[in-house]
N, C-alpha and C positions, 0 to 999 in steps of 0.2 A: 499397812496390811489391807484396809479398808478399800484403799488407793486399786492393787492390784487387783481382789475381787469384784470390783466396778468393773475392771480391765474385761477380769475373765468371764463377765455377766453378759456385756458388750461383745465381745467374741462369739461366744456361743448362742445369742441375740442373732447374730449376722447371720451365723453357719444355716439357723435353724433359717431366716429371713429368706436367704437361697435357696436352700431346700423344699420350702413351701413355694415360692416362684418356678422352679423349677416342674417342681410337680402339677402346679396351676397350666403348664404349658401344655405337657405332656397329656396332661388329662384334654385340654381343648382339643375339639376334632377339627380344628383349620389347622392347627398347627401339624397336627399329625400328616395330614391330607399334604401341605407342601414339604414337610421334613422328607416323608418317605420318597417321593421321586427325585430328590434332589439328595438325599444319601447315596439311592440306584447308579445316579447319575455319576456321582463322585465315584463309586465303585468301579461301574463301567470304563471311567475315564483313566484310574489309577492300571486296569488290569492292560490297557493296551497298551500306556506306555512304558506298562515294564515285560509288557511281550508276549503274557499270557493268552491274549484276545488278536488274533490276525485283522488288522486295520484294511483289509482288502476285502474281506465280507463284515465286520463292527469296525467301522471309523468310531473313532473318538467322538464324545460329544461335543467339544471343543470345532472341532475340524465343520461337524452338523451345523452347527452353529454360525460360523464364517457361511456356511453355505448356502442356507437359508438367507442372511445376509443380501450376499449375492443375487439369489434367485429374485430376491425381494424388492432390490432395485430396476426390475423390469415388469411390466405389464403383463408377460406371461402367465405367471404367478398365480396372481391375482387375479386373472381370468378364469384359469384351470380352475380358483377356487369356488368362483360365480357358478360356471355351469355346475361342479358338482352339489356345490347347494341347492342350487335350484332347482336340478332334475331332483334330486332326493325329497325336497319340500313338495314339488307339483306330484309324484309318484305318492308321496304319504298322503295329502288327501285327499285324493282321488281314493285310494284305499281306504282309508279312518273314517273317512262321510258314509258312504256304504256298510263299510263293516259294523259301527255303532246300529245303524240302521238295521239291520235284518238281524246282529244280537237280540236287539231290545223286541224287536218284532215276534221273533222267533222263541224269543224265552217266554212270552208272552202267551203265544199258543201252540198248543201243545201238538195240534193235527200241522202244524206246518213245518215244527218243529218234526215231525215225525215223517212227514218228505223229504224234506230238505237236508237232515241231518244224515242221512246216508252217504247220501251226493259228495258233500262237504267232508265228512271222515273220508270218502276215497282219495280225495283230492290231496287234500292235506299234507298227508308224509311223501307226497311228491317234490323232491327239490327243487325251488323256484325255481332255480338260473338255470334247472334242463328243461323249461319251458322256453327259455329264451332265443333257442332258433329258429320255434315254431313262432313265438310274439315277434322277430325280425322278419319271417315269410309273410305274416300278417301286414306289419306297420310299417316296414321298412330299416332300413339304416340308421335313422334320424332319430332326435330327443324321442318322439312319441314310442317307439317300443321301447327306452330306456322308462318310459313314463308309466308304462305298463308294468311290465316287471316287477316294479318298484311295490307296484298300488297293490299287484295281486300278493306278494309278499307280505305289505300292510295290513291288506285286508286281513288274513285270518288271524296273525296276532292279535287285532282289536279283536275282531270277530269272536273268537274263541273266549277271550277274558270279559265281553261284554256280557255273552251270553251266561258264562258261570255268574255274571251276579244278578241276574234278573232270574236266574233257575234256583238261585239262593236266598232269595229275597222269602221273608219270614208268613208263609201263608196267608195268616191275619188279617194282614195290610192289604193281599189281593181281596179277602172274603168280606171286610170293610165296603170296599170299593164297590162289589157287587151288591151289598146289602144297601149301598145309599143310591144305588141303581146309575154309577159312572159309565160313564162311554167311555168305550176300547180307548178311544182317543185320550180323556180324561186320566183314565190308569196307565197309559206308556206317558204323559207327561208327567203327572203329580207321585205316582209310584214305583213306577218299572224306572224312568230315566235318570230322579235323585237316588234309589238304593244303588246302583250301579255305576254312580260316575268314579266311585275310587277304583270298580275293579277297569273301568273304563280307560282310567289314566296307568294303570298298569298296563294296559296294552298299547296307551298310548308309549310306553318306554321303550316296551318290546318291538314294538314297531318301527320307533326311530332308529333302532341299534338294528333292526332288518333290513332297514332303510338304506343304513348309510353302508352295509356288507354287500346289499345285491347291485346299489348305484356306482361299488367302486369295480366290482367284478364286471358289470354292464358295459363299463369306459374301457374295457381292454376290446372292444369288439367295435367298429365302424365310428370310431371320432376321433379328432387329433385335438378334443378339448377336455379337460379333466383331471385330476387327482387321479383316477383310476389306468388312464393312459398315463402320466408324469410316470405312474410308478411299472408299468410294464415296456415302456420306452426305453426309462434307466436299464427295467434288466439287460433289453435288447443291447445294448451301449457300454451296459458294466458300469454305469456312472452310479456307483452303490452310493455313494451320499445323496445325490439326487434324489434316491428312491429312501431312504430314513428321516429325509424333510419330507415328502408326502405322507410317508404313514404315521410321522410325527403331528401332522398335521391334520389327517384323518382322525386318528385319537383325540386330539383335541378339537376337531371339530362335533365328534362326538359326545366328549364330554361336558361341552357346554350344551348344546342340544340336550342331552340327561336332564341339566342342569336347573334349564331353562324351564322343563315339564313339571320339576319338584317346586319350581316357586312357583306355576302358575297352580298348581295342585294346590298347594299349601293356601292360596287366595282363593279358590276355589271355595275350596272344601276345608274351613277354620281348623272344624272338631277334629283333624287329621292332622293339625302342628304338632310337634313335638314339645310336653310338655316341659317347662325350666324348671331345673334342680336350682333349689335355694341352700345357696350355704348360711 
């Protein structure tokens, strides 16, 4: 008798042993982060082969995959994916160096802020890429109006998000500064530029992700190099897997770019880590 309830002690040991592992996973946010695209995936993959999903506009991810493959063993590729990085990099800071700059400036004082801020709300709700006939009469054909584009895009995300925390920054700390008699200089380095570097790197996000939409939009227009050309080539051609590995590949280039901003953030700026739950 003794025998058997060891049994059923050991049993129920296990059951609970699983359950708690299981739940340890589910709770982890890596595990969640790759579960969920690769359940999508399965999903996606399970609906075309039983016919649900027309393989002529959703190939299979299977099919993507082989194709990628493919594309991958040529030089192509991998070019298309230099320039688009690179116009996207050269366009954001060209944008983000400025934009930081006249936020922080701007928030700073309030008579310039009181010019300037007109100008800039006009602008603003203007869609970048309908600038971009006028930036190709400008610049030409070539990288440098993609370079623009890019930068003026950049700029007012940073812009925008720099300026909200230097205008948020807790009076005090300005009245301080005038009380121990700082130079302008002194309070946009010691004041204005540490309260605002987290709202700074918030626009650093925004910016990348504006980045990488107006750089692939920019590539359908005067180059035969790009992610952004790959994917309106395909449409031209109908080569639809061709164009589900570029914007497969634009996502993820995206996402690590994100990615990349959160770790440097987080080195950055400590008091901003996410504190650990202690079990």
């Amino acid at each position: 008798m003794s025998t058997l309830n060891s049994i059923e002690v050991k049993i129920v040991a296990d059951k609970d042993r699983k359950k708690s592992f299981l739940h340890g996973l589910i709770g982890r946010g890596w595990f969640m982060a790759i579960a969920s695209p690769v359940l999508l995936l399965l999903i996606w993959e399970v609906l075309v082969r039983v016919g649900l999903l027309d393989p002529r506009f959703f190939p299979s991810p299977s099919s993507i995959i082989e194709e990628f493959f493919a594309m991958s063993t040529t030089p192509d590729l991998w070019i298309d994916i230099g320039y688009t990085i690179s116009r996207m990099m050269i366009g954001f800071f060209l944008g983000a160096i400025p934009g930081v700059f006249f936020g922080v400036v701007m928030g700073i004082s309030k008579t310039l802020r009181n010019v300037l801020q007109p100008i800039i709300s006009a602008i603003y709700p203007i869609p970048k890429i309908a600038l971009f006939p006028l930036v190709m009469l400008i610049f030409g054909l070539g990288d440098p109006s993609k370079w623009v584009i890019v930068a003026i895009a950049v700029f007012f995300q940073v812009f925008m998000s720099t300026l909200a925390g230097v205008v948020n920054i807790d009076r005090i700390y300005l009245d301080v500064a005038k009380n121990f008699h700082a130079t302008r200089w002194q309070t946009y380095r010691t004041i204005a530029l540490p309260a605002s570097v987290p709202y700074i790197f918030t626009g650093f996000q925004l910016g990348m992700g504006m980045a990488l939409i107006v750089v692939i939009i920019a590539e359908n227009f005067g180059t035969n190099h790009g992610l952004g050309y790959v994917i309106w080539h395909s449409w031209q051609i109908f080569e639809v897997r061709d164009m589900f590995v570029a914007l497969i590949l634009v996502s993820l280039i995206g996402y690590l770019l994100q990615l990349g901003i959160v770790k440097l953030e987080q080195m950055l700026i400590p008091w901003k880590r996410p504190a650990r739950t202690t079990r």
